[in-house]
Backbone as CSV, one residue per row, in Angstrom:
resi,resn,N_x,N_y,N_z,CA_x,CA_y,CA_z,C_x,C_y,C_z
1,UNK,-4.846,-16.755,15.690,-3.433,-16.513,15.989,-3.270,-15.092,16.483
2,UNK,-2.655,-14.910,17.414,-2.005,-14.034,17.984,-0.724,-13.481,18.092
3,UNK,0.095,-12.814,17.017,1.360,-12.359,17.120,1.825,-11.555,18.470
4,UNK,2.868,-12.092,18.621,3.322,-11.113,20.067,4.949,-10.667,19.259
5,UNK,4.570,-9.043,19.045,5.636,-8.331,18.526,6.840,-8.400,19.388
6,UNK,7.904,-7.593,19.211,9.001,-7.379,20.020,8.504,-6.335,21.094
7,UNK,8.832,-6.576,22.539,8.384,-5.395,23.049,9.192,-3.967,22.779
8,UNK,8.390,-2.852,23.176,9.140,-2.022,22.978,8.625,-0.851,23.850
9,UNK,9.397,0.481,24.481,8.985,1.201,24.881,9.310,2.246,24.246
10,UNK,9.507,2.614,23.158,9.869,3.980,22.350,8.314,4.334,21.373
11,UNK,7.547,3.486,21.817,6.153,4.202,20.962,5.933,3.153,19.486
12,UNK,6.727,2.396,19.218,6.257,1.045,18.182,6.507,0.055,18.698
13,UNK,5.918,-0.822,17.198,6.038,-2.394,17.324,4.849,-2.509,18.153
14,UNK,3.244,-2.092,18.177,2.499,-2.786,18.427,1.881,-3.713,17.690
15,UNK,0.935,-4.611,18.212,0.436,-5.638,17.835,-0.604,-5.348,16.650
16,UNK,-0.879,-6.064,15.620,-1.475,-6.346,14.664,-2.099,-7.159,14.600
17,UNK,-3.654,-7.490,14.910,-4.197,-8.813,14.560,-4.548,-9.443,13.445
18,UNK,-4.562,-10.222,13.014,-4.698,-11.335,11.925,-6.442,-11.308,11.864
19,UNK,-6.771,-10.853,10.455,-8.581,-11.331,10.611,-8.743,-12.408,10.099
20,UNK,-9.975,-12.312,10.156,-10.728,-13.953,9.993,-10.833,-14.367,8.147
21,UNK,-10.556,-13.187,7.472,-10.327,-13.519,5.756,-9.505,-12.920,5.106
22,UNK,-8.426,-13.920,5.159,-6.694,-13.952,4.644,-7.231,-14.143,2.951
23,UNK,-5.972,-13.630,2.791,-5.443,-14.008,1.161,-3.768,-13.739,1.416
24,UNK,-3.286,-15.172,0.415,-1.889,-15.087,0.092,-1.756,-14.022,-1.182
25,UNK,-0.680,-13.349,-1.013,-0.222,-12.609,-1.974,1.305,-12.930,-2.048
26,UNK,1.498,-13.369,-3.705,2.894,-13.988,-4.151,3.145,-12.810,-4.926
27,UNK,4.439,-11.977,-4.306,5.044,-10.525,-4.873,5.900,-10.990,-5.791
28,UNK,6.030,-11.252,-7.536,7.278,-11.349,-8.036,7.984,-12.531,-8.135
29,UNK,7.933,-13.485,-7.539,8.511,-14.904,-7.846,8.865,-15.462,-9.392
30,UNK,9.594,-14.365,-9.741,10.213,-14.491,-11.173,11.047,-14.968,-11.488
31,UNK,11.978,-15.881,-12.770,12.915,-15.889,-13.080,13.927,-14.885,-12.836
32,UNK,13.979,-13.633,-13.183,15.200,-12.889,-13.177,15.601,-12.915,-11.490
33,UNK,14.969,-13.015,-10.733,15.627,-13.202,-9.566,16.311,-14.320,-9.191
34,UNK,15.992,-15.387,-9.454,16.885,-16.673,-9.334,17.601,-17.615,-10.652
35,UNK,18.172,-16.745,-11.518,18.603,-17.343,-12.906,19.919,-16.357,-12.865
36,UNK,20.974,-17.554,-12.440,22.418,-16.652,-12.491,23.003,-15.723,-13.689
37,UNK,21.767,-15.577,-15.083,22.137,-14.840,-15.926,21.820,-13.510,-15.730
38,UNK,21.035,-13.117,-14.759,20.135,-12.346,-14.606,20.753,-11.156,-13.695
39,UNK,20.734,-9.863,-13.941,21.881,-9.204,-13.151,21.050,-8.670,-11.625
40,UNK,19.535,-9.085,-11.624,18.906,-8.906,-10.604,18.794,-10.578,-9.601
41,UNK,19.377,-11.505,-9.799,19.617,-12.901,-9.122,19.793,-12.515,-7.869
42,UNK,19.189,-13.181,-6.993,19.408,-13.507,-5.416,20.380,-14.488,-4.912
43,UNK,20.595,-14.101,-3.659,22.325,-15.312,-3.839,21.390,-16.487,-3.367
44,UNK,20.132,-16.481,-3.028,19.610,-17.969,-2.423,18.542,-17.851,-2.997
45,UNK,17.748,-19.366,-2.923,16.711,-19.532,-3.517,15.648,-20.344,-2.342
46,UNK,16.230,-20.006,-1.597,15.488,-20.923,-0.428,13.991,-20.724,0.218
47,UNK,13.493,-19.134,-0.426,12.487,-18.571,-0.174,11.022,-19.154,-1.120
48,UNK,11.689,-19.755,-2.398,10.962,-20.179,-3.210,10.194,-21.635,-2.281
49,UNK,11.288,-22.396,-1.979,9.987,-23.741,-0.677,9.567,-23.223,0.043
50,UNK,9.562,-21.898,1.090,8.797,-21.598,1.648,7.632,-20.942,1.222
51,UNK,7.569,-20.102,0.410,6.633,-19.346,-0.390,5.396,-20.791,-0.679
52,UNK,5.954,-21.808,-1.264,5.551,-22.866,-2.209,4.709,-23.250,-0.833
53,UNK,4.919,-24.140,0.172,4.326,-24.229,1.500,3.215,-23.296,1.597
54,UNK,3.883,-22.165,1.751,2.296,-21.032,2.416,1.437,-21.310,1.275
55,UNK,1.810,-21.120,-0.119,0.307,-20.714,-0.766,0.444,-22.657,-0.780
56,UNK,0.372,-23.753,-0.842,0.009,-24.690,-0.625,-1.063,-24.985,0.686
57,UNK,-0.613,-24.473,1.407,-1.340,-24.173,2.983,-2.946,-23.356,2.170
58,UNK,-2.595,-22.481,1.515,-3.797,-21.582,1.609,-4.865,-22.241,0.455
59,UNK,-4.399,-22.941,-0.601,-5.196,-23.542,-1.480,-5.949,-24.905,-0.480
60,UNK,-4.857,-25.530,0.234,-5.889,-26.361,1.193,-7.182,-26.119,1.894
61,UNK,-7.254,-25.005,2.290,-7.908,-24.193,3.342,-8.864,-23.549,2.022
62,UNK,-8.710,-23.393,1.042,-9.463,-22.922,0.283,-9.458,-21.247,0.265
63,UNK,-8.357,-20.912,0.899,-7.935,-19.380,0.847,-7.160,-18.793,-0.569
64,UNK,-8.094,-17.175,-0.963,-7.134,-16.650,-1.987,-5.790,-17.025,-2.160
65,UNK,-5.525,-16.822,-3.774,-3.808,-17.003,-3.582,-3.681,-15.976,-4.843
66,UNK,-3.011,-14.953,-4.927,-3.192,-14.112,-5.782,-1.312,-13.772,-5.981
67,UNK,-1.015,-13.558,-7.755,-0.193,-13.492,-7.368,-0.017,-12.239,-8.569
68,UNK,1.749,-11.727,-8.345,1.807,-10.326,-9.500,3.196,-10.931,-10.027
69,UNK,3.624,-10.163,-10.892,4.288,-10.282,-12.123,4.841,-8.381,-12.408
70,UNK,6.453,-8.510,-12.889,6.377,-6.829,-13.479,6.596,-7.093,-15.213
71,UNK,5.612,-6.685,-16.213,6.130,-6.401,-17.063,5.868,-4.891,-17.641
72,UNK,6.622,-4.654,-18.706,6.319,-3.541,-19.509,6.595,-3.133,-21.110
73,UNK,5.862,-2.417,-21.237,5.749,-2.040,-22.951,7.464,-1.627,-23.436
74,UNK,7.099,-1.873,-24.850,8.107,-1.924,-25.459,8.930,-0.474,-25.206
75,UNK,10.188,-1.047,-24.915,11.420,0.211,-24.320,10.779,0.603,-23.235
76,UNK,10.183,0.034,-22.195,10.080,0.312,-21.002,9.125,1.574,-21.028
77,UNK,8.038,1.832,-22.240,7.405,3.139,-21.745,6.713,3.030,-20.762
78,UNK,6.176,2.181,-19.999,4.776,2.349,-19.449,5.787,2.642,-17.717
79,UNK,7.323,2.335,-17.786,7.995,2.372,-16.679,8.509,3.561,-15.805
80,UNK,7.857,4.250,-16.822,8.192,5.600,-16.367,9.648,6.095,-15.541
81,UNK,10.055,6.826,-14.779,11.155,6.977,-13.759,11.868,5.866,-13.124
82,UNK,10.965,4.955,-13.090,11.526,3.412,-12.290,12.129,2.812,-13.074
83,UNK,12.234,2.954,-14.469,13.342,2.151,-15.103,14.301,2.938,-15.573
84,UNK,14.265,4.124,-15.212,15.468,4.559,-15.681,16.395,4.526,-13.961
85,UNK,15.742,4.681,-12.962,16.810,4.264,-11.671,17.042,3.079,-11.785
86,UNK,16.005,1.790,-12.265,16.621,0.680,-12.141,16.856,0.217,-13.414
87,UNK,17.884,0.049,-14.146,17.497,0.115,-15.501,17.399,-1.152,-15.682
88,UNK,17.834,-2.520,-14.447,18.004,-3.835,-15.127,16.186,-4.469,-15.399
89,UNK,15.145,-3.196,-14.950,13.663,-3.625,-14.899,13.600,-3.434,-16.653
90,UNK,13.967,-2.954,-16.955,13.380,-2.945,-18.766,14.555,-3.305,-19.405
91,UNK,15.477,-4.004,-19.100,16.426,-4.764,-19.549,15.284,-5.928,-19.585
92,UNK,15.194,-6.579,-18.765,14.379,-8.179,-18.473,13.320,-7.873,-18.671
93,UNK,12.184,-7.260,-18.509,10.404,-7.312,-18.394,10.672,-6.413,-19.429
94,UNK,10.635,-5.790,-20.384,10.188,-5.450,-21.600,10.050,-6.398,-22.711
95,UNK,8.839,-6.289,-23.419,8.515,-7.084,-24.633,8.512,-8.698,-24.416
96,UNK,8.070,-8.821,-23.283,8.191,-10.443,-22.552,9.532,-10.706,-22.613
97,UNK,9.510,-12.095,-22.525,10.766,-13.116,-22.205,10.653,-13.885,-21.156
98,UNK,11.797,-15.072,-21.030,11.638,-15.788,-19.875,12.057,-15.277,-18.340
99,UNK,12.605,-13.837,-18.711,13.199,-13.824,-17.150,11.964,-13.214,-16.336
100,UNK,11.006,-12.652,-17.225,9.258,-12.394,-16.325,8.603,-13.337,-16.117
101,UNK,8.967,-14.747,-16.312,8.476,-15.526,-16.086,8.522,-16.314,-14.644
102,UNK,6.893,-16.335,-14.025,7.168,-17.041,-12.535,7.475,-18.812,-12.416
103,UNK,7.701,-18.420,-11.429,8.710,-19.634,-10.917,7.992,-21.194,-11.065
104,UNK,7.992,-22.400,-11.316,7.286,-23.349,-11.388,7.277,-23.604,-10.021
105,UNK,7.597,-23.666,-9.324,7.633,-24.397,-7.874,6.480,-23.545,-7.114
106,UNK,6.032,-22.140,-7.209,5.298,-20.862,-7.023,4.091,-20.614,-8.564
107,UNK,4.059,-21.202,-9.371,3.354,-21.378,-10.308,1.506,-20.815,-10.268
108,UNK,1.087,-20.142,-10.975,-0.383,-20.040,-10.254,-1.209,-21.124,-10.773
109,UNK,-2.095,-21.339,-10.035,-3.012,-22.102,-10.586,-4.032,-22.080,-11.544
110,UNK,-5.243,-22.444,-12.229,-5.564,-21.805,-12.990,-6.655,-20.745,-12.666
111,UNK,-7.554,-20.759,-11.721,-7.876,-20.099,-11.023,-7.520,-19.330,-10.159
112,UNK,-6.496,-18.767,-9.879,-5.772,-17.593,-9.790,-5.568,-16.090,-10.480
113,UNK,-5.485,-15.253,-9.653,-5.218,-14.134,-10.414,-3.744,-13.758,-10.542
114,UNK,-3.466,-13.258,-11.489,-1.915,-12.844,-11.563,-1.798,-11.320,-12.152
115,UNK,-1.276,-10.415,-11.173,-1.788,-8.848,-11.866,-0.261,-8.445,-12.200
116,UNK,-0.273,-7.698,-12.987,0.460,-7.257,-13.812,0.558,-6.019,-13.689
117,UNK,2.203,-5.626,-12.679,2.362,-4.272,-12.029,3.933,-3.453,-13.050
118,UNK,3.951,-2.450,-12.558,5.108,-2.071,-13.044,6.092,-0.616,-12.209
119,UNK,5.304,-0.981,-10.864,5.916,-0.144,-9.925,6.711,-1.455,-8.720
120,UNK,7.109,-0.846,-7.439,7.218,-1.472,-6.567,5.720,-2.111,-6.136
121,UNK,5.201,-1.709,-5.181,4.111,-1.630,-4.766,2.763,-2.572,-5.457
122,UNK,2.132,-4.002,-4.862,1.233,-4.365,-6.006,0.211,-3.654,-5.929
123,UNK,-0.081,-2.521,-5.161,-0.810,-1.822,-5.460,-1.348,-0.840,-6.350
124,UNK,-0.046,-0.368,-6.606,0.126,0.686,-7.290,-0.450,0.594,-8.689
125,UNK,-1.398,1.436,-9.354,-1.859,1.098,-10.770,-2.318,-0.321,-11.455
126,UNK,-3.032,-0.801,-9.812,-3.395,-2.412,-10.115,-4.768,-2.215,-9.698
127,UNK,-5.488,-3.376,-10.071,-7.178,-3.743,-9.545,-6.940,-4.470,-8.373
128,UNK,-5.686,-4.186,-7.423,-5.410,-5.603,-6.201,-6.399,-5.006,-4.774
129,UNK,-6.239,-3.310,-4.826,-7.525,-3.451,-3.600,-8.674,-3.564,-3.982
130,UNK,-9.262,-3.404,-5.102,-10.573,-3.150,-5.458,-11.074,-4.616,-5.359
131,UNK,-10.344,-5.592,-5.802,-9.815,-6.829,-6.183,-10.505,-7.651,-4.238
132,UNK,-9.396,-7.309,-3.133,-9.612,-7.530,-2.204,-10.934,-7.117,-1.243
133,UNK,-11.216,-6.330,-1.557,-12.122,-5.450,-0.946,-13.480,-5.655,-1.868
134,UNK,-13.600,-6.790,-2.937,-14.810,-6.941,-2.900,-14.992,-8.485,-2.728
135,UNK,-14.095,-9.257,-2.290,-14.112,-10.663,-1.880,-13.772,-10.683,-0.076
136,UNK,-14.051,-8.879,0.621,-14.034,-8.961,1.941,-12.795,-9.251,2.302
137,UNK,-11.419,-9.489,1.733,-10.356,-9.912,2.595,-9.797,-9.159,3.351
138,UNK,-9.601,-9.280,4.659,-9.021,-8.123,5.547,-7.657,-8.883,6.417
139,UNK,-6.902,-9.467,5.459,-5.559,-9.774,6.057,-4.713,-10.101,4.803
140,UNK,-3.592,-9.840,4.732,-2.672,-10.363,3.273,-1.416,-10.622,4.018
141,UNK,-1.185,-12.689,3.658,0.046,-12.909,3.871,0.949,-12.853,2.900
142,UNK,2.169,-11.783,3.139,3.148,-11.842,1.843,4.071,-12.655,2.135
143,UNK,4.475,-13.148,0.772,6.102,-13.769,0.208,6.088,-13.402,-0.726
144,UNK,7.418,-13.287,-0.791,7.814,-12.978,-2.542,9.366,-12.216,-2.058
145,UNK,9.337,-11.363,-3.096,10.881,-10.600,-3.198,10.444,-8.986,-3.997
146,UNK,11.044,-8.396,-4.006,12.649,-8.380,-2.916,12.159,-7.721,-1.723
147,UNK,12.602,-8.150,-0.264,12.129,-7.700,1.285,12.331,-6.299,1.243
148,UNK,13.071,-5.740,0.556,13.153,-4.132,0.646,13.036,-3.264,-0.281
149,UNK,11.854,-3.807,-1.356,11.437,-3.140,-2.579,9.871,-3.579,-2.531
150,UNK,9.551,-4.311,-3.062,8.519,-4.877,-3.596,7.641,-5.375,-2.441
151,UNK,8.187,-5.898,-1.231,7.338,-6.551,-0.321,7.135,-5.596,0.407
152,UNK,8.479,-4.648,0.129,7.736,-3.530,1.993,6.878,-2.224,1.324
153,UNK,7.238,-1.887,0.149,6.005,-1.252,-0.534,4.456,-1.388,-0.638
154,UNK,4.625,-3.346,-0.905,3.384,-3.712,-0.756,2.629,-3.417,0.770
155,UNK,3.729,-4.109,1.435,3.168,-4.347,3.171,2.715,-2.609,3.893
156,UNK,3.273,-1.547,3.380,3.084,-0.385,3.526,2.342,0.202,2.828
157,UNK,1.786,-0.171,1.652,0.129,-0.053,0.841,-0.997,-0.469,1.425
158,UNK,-0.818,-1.736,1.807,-1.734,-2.806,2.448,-2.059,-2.234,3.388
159,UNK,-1.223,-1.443,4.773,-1.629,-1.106,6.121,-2.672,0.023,5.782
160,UNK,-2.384,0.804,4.560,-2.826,1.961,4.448,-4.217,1.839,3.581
161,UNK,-3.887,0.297,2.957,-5.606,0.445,2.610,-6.609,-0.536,3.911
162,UNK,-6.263,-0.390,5.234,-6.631,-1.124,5.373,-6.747,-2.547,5.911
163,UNK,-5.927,-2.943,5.623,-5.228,-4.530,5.269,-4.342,-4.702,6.693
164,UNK,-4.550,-6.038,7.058,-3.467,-6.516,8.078,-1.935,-7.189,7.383
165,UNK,-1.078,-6.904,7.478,0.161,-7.196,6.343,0.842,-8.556,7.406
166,UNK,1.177,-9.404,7.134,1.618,-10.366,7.683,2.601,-10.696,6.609
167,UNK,4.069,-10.258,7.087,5.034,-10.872,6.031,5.972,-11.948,6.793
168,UNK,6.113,-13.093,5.812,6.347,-14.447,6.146,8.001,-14.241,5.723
169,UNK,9.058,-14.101,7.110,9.926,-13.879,7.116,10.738,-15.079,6.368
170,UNK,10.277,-16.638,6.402,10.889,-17.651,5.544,10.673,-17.534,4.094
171,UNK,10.112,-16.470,3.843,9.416,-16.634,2.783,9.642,-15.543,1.374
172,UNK,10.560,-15.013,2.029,10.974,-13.179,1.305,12.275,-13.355,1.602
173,UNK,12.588,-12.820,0.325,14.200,-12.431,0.095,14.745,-11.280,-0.475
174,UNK,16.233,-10.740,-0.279,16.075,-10.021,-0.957,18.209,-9.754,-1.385
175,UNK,18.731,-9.284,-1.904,19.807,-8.642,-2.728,21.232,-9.336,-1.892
176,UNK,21.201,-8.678,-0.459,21.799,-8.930,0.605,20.972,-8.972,1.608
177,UNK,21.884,-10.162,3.050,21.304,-9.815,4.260,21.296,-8.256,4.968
178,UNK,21.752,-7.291,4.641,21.568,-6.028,5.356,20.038,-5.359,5.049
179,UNK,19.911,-4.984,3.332,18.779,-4.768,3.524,17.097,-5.446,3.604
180,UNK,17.560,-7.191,3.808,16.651,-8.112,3.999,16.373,-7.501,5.360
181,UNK,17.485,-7.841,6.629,17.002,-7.376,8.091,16.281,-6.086,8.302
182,UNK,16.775,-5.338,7.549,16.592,-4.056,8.053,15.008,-3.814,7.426
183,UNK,14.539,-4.200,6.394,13.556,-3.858,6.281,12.744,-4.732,6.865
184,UNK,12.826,-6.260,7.404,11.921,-6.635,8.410,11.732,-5.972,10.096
185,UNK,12.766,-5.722,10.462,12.982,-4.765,11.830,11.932,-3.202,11.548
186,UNK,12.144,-3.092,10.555,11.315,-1.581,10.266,9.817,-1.989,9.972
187,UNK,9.566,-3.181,9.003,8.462,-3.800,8.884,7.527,-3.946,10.423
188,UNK,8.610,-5.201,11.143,7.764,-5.216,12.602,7.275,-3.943,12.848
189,UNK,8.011,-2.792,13.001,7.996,-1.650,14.084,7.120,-0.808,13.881
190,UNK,6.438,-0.579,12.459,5.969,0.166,11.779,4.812,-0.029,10.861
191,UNK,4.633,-1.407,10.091,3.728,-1.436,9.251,3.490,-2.685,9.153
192,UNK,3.594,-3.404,9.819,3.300,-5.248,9.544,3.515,-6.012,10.783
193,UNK,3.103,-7.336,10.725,3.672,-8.412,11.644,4.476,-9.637,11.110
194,UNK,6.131,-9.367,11.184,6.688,-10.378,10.624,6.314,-11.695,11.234
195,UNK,6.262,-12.989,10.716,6.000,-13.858,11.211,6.969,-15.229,10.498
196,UNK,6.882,-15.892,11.347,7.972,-17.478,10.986,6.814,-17.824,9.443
197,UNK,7.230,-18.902,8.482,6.612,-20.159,7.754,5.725,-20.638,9.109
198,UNK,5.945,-21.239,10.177,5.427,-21.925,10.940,4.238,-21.420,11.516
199,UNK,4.343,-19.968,12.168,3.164,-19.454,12.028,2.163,-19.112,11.322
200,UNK,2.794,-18.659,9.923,1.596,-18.408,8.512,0.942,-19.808,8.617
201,UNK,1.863,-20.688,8.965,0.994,-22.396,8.067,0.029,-22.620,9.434
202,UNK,-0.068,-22.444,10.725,-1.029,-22.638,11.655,-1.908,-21.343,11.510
203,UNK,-1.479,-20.258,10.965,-2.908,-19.087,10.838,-3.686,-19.864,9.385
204,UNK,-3.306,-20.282,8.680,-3.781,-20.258,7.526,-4.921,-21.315,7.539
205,UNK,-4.163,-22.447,8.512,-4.856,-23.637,8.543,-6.184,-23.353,9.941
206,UNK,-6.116,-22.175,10.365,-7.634,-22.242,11.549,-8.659,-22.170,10.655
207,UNK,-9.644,-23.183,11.731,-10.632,-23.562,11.325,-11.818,-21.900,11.055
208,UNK,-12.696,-21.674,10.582,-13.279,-20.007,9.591,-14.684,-20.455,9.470
């Protein structure tokens, strides 16, 4: 597959190629984002069938499917600064509960990894490149949430270790449509190749 970015003549939005050993990466597909009790809820849930599709696509194909989770220690110590800007993160992910809990429809399998972050970024203070980089993967398709926290942190880790970031625009959500667009427009231009569901499911499925 071949993405053809937006053109542009101001110096971005070039092309990114897709390598030959993908892994899905599922950012967060938690309860507290889609459980109207939850003061971090998304107004849609529509990202969850698409998400469900790609890593379905990638278990066919016999491709990674790796997914993360945020929790943290009791009263939010291990959260350092990030829960006190966001405080609804150690409201919900401290000392377990169901709202850290991922989604059944996005569920891992049992052979799966599921890492356990507590920044934006699944990089951040995780085994996820060391993780990638010794099973050779040199492409990561994201879904998950939220498009302007968690996914573009990731997708802007990923470029920098390295990594081809392919974020699956059916597939990520986030608070409102303003900062959903805006961080895919900045995504294209800068650190990734947004792409349809339709395209992830024909990259995923070439023949390797």
């Amino acid at each position: 597959m071949s993405p053809v970015p937006d053109s542009s003549d101001d110096g971005f939005g070039g092309a990114l190629l897709p390598g030959a050993r993908p892994a899905v990466l599922v950012i967060d597909l938690m309860r507290a984002y889609f459980d109207p009790a939850s003061p971090l809820c998304l107004p849609s849930a529509d990202c969850l069938s698409s998400a469900g599709r790609v890593i379905a696509a990638a278990r066919d194909h016999r491709i990674p499917v790796l997914h993360t989770r945020v929790a943290y220690g009791p009263g939010g110590v291990d959260g350092g600064l990030f829960v006190r800007k966001v405080t609804a993160l150690q409201q919900l992910f401290s000392g377990g509960g169901a709202m850290g809990e991922l989604m059944p429809q996005v569920a891992p399998a049992e052979d799966e990894l599921v890492l356990v972050k507590q920044y934006a970024s699944a990089f951040f203070g995780t085994s996820l490149a060391s993780t990638l980089r010794a099973e050779r993967i040199d492409t990561v398709v994201l879904v998950g949430v939220s498009t302007s926290g968690c996914v573009r942190a990731t997708a802007v880790d990923a470029i920098q270790h390295g990594l081809v970031p392919l974020v699956v625009r059916d597939a990520v959500a986030d608070r409102a449509p303003g900062p959903h667009e805006a961080s895919l427009f900045d995504l294209q231009a800068k650190y990734a190749e947004v792409i349809s569901e339709a395209r992830a499911l024909a990259y995923l499925s070439e023949e390797r």
